[in-house]
N, C-alpha and C positions, 0 to 999 in steps of 0.2 A: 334339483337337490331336495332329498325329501328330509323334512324336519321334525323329528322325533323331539316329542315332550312328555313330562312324566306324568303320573295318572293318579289323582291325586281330589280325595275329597268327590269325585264326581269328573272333575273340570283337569282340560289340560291346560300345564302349566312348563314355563322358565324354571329351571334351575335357581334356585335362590344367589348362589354367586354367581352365576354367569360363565362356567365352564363347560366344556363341552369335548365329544371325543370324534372323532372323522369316523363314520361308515364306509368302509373298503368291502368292494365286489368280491369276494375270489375268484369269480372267474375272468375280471381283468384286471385285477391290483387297483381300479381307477375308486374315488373320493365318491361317494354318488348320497352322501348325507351325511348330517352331525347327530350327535347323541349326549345326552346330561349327563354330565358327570355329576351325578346328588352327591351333596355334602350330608355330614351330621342334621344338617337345620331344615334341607328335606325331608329326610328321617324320620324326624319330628314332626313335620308337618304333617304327614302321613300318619304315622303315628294316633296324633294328634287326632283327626280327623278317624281313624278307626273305633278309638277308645270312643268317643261319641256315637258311632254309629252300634256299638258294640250290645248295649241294652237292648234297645229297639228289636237290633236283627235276629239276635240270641232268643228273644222272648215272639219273635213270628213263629207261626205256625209251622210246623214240618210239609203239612204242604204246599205251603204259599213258599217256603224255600224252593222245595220243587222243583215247583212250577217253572220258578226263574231261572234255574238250573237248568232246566230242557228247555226251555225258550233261549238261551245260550247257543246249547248244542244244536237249535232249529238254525239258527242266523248264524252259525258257522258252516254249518253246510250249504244255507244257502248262499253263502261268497267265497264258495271252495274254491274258484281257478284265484281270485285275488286274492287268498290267503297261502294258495299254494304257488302264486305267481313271488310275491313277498316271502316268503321261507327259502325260495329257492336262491334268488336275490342274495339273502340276506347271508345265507348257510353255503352253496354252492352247490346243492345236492342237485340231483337231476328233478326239473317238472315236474316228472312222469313219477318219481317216490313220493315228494308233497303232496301231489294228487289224490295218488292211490293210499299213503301210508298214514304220513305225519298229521294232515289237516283233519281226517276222517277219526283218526284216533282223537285227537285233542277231542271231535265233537263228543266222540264214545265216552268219552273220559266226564266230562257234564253231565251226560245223559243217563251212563251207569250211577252214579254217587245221588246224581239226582233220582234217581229209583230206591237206593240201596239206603239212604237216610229213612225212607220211607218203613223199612223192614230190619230196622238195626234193632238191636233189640237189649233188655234189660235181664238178670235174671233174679230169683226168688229160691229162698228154702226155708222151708219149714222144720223146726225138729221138735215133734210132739209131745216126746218125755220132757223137754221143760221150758212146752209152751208158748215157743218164741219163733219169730217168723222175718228171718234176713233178706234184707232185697237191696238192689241197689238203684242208683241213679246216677246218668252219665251225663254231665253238665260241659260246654263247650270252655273251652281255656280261657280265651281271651281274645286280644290280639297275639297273632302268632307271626316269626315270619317266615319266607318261601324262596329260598334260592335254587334257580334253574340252570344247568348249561346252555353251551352250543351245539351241541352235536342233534337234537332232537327239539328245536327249541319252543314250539310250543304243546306238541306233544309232551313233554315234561313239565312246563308250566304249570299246564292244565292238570297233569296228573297229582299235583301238591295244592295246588287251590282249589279246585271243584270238592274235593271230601272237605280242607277246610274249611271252605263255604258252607257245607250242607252241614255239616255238624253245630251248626250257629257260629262260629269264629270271624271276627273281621281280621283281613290280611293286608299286611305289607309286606310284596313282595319283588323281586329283585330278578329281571331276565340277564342271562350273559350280556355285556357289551358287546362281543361283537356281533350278536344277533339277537338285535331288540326290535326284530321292524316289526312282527305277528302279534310280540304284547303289546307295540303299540294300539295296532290293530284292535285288540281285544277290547280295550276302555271302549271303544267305540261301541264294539258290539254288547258291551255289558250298558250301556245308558241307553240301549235302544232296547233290551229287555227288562229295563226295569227296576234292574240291581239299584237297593237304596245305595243314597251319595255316602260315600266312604267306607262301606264294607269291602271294595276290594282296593286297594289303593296301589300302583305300579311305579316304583323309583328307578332310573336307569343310571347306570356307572360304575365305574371299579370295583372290583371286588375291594380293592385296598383302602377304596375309600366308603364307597354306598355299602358294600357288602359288610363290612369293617361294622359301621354305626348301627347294623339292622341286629349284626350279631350279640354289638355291645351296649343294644339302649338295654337297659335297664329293666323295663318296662313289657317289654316282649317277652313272651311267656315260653317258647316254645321256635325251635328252627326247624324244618324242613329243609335240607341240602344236598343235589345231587351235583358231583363234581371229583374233582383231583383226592387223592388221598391225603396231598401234604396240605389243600386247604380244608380238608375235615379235620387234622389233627389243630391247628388252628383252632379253630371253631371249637372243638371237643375241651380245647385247655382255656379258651375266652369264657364258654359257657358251662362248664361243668360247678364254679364256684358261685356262680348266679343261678343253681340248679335250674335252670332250664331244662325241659324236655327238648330230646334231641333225635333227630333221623337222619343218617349219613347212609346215602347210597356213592360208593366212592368208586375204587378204579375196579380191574378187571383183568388177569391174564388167562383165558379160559381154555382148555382143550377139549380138544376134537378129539374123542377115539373111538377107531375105524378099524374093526374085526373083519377077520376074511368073511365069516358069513353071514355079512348083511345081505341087504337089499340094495348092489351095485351100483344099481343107474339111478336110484334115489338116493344114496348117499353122496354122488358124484353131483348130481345137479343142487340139493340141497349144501354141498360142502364150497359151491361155491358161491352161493348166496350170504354163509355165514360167517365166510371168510373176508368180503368184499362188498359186503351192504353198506350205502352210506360212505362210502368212500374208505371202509372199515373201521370207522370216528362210530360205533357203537360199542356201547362196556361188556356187550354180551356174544360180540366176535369172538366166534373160537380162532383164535390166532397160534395154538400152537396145536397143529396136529399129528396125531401119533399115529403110527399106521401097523399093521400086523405084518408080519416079518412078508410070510406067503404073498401075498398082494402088492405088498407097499414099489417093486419094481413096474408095474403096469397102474398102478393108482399116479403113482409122481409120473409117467408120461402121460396119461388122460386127464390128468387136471392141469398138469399145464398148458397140452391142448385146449381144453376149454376155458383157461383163463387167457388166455395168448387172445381168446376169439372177444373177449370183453372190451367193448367201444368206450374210450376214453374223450369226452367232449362238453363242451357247453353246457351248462346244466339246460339252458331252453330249449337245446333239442332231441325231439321227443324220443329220438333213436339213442340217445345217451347213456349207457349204464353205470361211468363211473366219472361223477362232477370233479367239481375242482374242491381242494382241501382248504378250509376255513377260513384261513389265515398264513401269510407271508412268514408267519413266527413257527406257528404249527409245521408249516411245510416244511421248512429248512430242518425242524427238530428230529421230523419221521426223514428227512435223508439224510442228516448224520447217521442214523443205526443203520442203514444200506451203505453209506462211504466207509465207516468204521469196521465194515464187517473184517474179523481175522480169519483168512486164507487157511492157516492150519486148520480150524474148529468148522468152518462153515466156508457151502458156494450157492454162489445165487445163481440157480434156475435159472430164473425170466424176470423179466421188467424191472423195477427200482428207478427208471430215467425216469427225466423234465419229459412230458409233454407238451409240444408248442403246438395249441388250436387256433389254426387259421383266424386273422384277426382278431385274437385274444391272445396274444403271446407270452401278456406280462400276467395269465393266471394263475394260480397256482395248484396244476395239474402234476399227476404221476403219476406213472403206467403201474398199474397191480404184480408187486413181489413176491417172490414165492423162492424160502432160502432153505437150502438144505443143511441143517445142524448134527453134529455130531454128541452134542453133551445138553441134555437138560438145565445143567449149570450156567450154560452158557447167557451175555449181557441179553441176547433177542428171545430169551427164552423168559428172561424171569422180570423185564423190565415191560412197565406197559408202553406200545407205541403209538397207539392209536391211529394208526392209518391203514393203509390196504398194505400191509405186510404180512406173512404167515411164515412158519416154519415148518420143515416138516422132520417127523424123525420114525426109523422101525421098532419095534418092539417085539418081543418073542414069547411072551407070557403073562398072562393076567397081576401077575404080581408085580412085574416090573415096571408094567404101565400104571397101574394106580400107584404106585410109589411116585412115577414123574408126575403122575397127572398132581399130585398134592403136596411136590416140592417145590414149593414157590409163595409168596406170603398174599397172594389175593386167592379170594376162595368165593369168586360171582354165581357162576353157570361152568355146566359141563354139559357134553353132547355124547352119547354112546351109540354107536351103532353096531346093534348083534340083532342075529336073531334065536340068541341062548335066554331063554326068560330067564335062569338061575344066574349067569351071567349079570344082567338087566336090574336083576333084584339085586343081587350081592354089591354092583357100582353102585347102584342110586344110593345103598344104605352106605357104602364106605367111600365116598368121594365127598371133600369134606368145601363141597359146595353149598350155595343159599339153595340153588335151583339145577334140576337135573331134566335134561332134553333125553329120550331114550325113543331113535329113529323118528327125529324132524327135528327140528331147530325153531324158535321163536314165537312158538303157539303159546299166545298167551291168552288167561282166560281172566277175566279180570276181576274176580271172586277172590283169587288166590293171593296167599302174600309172596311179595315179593322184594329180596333184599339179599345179603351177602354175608360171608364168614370174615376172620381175620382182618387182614388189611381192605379187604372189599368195604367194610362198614357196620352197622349197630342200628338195627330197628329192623320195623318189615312196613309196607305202602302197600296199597292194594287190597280193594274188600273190607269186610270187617276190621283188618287189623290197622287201616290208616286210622278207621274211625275212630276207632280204641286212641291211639295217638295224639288224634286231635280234642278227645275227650278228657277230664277227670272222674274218677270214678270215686263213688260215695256210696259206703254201705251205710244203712237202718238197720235199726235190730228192734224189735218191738217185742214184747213180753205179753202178754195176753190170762197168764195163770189167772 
């Protein structure tokens, strides 16, 4: 049984009341640890213990931040199989994505901010007719705090702590419950690189309850929140009256659209990657794809082909492509919209069934879906599912397709595949997405910002503009006449 405690001041620690939550495998429903359910007076402790360290760390050096920073990202990579052994554990995903994906990023994610602090920058102007010379200065907030999901779990962590670390910020911050085993991890590796005690500080538990306190101390300057839409609205109504700065990276219904003349065999192998990553538990899954009238009868027999050929298993084994999904709760939620589907509107293709993996029977596995829709309106069209389900539908004209692709209230990521550059240019400007893929999917460059429209969320992460976020800015105006 491995025993998760929170992170806290330096030192781990009990739960101040004594509650706790079961760690469940997904890949065999079985108990395999407990986790803190922190109260308010954790919270605080944390808290506590930030605001203290908060002078000190704010007033280090930029580079002695740094330094610790990439000393981080050193000793995550170097215990990449035990932290992608643990994520896999903990999430379900296959080994072989931890490996490759989630652990290596988390390190990138240190290692960029920790560079990018170094070259952030201020600016100045001068206007000489009347002698005065404006400039500013970006002071770190405070304590801030950092909520992560499940679906990428330390991979996202890192992505909200490492800038507000580097920006001077002390953090309290909050992993999913049900995938807290990598932050545990992380304290570790933050006291073995030097992180002074209480600049990052880790609480584990309910959103309802840990999440709840972190949202509503007082005291907290600022949230960071990647998650469900209906707990950003939350969050946006608790903290808009304690003007908090806020960053809501929320849900995602994204499409895929697919011109007769792209690049076939790279749209085909890439459309099933961004369909199906992750057990398709990522917000930037294109899960509704639209296909071009011409093609779309030999595109839906070659993709189903190649998703038919997708190995559903274990996450520890290495041949694996598509793990088991999160959660007992999750799973039953992604196969109601497959049992629900209506026969008039839509017919499922392939897959949607339980998986039973030899000697893991009770995990919570399911073969990759693939439904064919008749209406954009439709509940699998506009509702997010969050698991390896897709739709598919034709379309006969540019108009009509950016009309569906924008009919629906998240506005994340889009994917175009032409190879009309005016085509290219005219989607990317009128698709009323954060982020626009045109022929690949998922290159991310981590300079850029990154964030969403409408119901997707309100801010941007990534590069300068998280700095900006985790910063206050102060202009000077100095007169000189």
């Amino acid at each position: 049984m491995i025993h998760i405690q929170n992170y806290i001041d330096g030192v781990f620690s009990d739960p101040i009341q004594n509650e706790w939550i079961d760690n469940i495998g997904p890949a065999d429903g079985l108990v395999y640890g407990k986790t803190p359910n922190s109260s308010s007076k954790d919270v605080q402790a944390a808290y506590e213990a930030a605001q203290k360290a908060f002078i000190p760390w704010s007033e280090t050096s930029i580079e002695k931040r740094s330094a610790i920073l990439l000393k981080i990202a050193g000793l995550i990579e170097a215990n990449l199989d035990r932290f992608a052994a643990a994520e896999s554990k903990d999430n379900g995903k296959p080994i072989s994505v931890a490996r490759a994906v989630d652990i290596p990023r988390a390190a990138s994610n240190f290692r960029f901010f920790g560079h990018a602090i170094t070259q952030f920058y201020s600016e100045s102007h001068e206007t000489k007719s009347e002698k005065t010379i404006n400039y500013t200065l970006r002071h770190p907030i405070g304590v801030v705090g950092c909520i992560s999901p499940w679906n990428l779990p330390l991979y996202l962590l890192s992505w909200k702590i490492a800038p507000a670390l580097a920006a001077g910020n002390c953090v309290v911050a909050k992993p999913s419950e049900v995938t807290p085993y990598t932050a545990f991890l992380l304290g570790e590796i933050c006291n073995e690189a030097g992180l002074p005690k209480g600049v990052l500080n880790i609480v584990h538990g309910l959103g309802s309850s840990t999440g709840k306190a972190i949202v509503e101390h007082p005291h907290i300057k600022a949230i960071s929140f990647t998650g469900g839409t209906e707990t950003g609205k939350f969050i946006a109504k608790t903290a808009a009256p304690m003007f908090k700065k806020l960053s809501l990276e929320l849900g995602g219904k994204n499409p895929n659209i697919i011109f007769a003349d792209c690049d076939y065999e790279k749209m085909l192998t890439t459309t099933v990657r961004s369909s199906f990553s992750n057990q398709g538990q990522i917000c930037l899954c294109g899960s509704r794809i639209f296909v071009e009238a011409s093609i779309y009868e030999q595109f839906k027999i070659d993709f189903t082909e190649r998703v038919r050929q997708l190995v559903v298993g274990h996450p520890s084994d290495e041949s694996t492509q598509i793990g088991a999904l999160v959660s007992k709760t999750h799973y039953e939620k992604v196969r109601s919209y497959i049992e629900g589907i209506d026969p008039t509107e839509s017919r499922l293709l392939l897959g949607g069934e339980q998986v039973h993996v030899e000697g893991y029977e009770n995990g919570y596995y399911l073969s990759p879906a693939i439904i064919e829709v008749d209406s954009n309106q439709c509940k699998l069209n506009q509702e997010e599912i969050f698991g390896p389900v897709v739709t598919l539908m034709s379309f006969t004209s540019d108009a009509e397709v950016l009309a569906m692709a924008n009919d629906v209230k998240y506005g994340l990521s889009a994917t175009v595949w032409t190879n009309n550059l005016k085509r290219s240019l005219m989607f990317s400007e009128k698709l009323e997405t954060g982020i626009v893929w045109v022929n690949t999917w998922m290159q991310r460059d981590l300079r850029t910002p990154f964030g969403g429209v409408k119901s997707s969320g309100v801010g941007r992460e990534g590069g300068f503009e998280v700095l900006r976020f985790f910063t206050e800015t102060k202009n000077i105006c100095i007169n000189y006449k």
